[in-house]
C-alpha positions, 0 to 999 in steps of 0.5 A: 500500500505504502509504494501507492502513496509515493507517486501519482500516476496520471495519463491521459489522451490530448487531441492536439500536436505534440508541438501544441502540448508542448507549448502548453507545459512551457509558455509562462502565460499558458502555464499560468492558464491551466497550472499556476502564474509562474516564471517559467523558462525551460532551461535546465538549472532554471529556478522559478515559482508558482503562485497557486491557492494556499491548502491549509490542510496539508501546510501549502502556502500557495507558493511553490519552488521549483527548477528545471532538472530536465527538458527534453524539448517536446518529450519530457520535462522534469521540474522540483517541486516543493513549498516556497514557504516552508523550507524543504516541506514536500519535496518532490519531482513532477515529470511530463513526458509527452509522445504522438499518439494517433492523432494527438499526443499521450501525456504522462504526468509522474509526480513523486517523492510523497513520504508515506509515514508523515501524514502532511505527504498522505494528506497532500498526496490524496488532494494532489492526486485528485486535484491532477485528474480532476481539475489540472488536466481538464483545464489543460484541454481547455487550454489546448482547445482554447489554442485551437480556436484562437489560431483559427480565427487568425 
């Protein structure tokens, strides 16, 4: 049971480019539509914050840490992620592989590094895990399909 409660899982089927996607996960104004505001830059070593809603069941501020620990442009991007407020509180990876598939792309979201013997993590991982699937990812497909409209109108 312990190894569910480090890393959530989530996959999921886009209708769009990988080109598409990838400009999604990368450009801070579209981040900023789906995720959180940011100031992103996909440069390995490349710091940055996120400015979300503060959880105060779990102890998040709303302010998150990050830097870039890999990019592989179009296929994969691997980002810290932990508490900008509390120190090294919830430590943890968020990687998004992304490959053609069909006629979109399959994006596959891992977000590890959840300690399953402090009860911040379990808590945080049982909101994140539901907050990924449920609300993160549809508002990346709004995201994408708000793309869509956008470039044909121009």
């Amino acid at each position: 049971m312990s190894e569910l409660l480090t890393t959530i899982e989530v996959e999921e089927f886009l209708p769009h480019s990988p080109v598409k996607v990838w400009r999604a996960l990368t450009e801070p104004g579209l981040i900023a539509r789906w995720l959180m505001k940011n100031d992103f830059q996909a440069i390995v070593g490349h710091q940055f914050q996120m400015r979300g809603i503060p959880v105060p069941a779990v102890g998040f501020s709303g302010l998150v840490a990050s830097e870039v620990l890999d990019v592989e442009t179009e296929k994969l991007l691997r980002i810290s992620w932990r508490d900008a407020n509390s120190g090294n509180s919830l430590n943890s990876t968020v990687t998004w592989s992304i490959a053609a598939e069909d006629t979109g792309t399959r994006l596959s979201l891992v977000h590890d590094g959840f300690n399953p013997d402090e009860p911040t993590h379990v808590a945080s991982h049982r909101i994140m895990s539901g907050g990924w699937r449920n609300h993160v990812l549809p508002r990346l497909g709004r995201t994408l399909a708000g793309l869509d409209s956008a470039e044909l109108d121009s």
